[in-house]
C-alpha positions in Angstrom: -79.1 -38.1 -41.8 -80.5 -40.1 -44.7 -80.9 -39.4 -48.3 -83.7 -40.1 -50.1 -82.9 -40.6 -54.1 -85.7 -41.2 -55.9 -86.5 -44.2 -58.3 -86.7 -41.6 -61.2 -83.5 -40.2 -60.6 -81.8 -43.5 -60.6 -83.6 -44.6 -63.5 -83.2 -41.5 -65.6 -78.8 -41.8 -64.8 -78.5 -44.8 -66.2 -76.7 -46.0 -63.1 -77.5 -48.7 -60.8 -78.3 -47.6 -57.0 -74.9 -48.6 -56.0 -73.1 -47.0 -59.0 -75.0 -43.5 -58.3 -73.4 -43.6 -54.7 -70.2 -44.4 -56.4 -70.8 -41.1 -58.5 -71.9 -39.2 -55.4 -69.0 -40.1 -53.2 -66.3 -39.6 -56.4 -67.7 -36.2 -57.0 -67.6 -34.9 -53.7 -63.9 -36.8 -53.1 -62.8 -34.7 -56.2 -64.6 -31.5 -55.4 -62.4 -31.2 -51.7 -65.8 -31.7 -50.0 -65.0 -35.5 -48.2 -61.8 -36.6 -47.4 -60.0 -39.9 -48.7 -60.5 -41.3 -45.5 -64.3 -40.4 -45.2 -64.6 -41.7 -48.9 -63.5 -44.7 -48.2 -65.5 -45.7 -45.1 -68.8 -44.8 -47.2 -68.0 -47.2 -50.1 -67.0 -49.9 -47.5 -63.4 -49.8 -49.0 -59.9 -50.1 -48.0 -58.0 -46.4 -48.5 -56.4 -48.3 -51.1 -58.7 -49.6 -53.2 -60.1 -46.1 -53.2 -57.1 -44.5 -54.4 -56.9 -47.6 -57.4 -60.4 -46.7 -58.1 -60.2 -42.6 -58.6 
């Protein structure tokens, strides 16, 4: 399944397309909703890097 943000959206967070994912992925990370692991394989990173970057 995709998700379809729109160029509005983006604009009006102030965020770049990669930085709203960031958001995303953090938010749901922090709300018990994805796990550290599943985090981690959306951003691309190392569990890790995740953990230095929460």
């Amino acid at each position: 399944m995709s998700l379809v943000i729109s160029d509005e959206l983006v604009k009006a967070s102030g965020f770049s397309e990669n930085e709203l994912f960031l958001e995303i992925v953090l938010m749901l990370f922090q709300q018990d909703k994805i796990s550290l692991g599943k985090a981690s394989e959306l951003l691309g990173l190392h569990r890790m890097q995740f953990q230095n970057l929460c």
